[in-house]
C-alpha positions, 0 to 999 in steps of 0.5 A: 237421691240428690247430686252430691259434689264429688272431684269439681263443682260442675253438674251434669244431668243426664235427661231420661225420656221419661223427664222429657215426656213429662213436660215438666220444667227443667231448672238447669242454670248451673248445670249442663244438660244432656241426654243420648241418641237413644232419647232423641230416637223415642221423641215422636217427630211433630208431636208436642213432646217433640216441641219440648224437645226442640226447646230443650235442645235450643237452650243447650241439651247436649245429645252424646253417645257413650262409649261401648266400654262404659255401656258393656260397663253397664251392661255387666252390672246389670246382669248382676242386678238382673235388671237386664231384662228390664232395661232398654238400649237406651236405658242402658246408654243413659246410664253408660252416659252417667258412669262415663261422666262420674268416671272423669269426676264430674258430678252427675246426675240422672233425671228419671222415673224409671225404677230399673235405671234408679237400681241400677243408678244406685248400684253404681252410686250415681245420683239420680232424681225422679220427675213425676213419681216418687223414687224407689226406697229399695235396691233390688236384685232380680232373678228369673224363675219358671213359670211351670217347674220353678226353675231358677236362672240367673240370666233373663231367657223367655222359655225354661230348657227344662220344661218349656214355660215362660220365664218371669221376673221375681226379686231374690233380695232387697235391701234399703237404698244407700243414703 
C-alpha cells in the first residue's frame, strides 16, 4: 500500500525490525525515518545488523517512544482483529508510533514484512510497504479455537478452561484489502 498524501506533504516512515534486518537500502531523501525503543532493543550489539543500524541512525534515524494512549489505542484494535497474540511489544509500538504520527496528519508510513502489523496497518488505514516479501492481499480477522473440544474464544489464552487443550490461532473472516 503506497503513502498516499494526507494534511501536509511530509513523509514519515516508520522502520520494523524486519526492514533494518534485511539490509536493503533504504531511499529516504524526502522523508524522515524513525523507528522505537523496541527495534533498537532487537538489533544485536557488534553483529552486522548492528553496523546497519549505526549507519541508519548516523544518517538521521530518529528512535521515538509512543505514548501509552496511542499503544493502548493499538492495543484495543488488536484485540478486535485478534492479532494480539500474534504481535510483539514492539510490533505494538511501531504501529502506536504510526497512529500517533497519522493522528497529527502527517502522512505515514510503516516499512515492514510482518503480515500481522500489515493487518493491523490496514485496520487503521496506515500506509505501509514490505522490504523482502511480498505484502499481504487479505485483511484477517483472528480468532482462537480449542485444540481438544472446539471451543471458540475471542481473546488469545494458551489452555481451554473447558477441557484443558491448547489454544490455536484460525481466521474467523477474510476480506480483500482496502485500496
Amino acid at each position: 500500500m503506497p503513502p498516499q498524501i494526507i494534511g501536509n506533504d511530509q513523509l514519515i516512515i516508520i522502520l520494523d525490525t524486519s526492514a533494518i534486518l534485511s539490509g536493503k537500502p533504504i531511499d529516504f531523501k524526502d522523508a524522515t525515518l524513525l523507528t522505537t525503543p523496541g527495534v533498537s532493543s532487537e538489533i544485536n550489539p557488534g553483529g552486522r545488523d548492528y553496523q546497519l543500524f549505526q549507519n541508519l541512525i548516523e544518517k538521521g534515524l530518529i528512535i521515538q517512544q509512543p505514548s501509552k494512549k496511542s499503544i493502548n489505542k493499538i492495543k484495543e484494535v488488536i484485540n478486535k482483529t485478534g492479532d494480539s497474540g500474534r504481535l510483539s511489544k514492539t510490533d505494538i509500538e511501531i504501529l502506536a508510533l504510526a497512529y500517533e504520527k497519522k493522528d497529527e496528519q502527517v502522512n505515514v508510513s510503516i516499512i515492514t514484512d510482518d503480515y500481522s502489523i500489515q493487518n493491523t496497518a490496514n485496520e487503521l488505514n496506515i500506509c505501509f510497504e514490505t522490504i523482502s516479501l511480498s505484502g499481504i492481499t487479505k485483511k484477517f480477522k483472528w480468532t482462537y479455537r480449542c485444540r481438544g473440544c472446539g471451543k471458540k474464544f475471542k481473546e488469545n489464552i494458551n489452555i481451554c478452561p473447558i477441557c484443558g487443550a491448547g489454544i490455536k490461532n484460525i481466521i474467523s473472516n477474510k476480506e480483500e484489502l482496502r485500496k
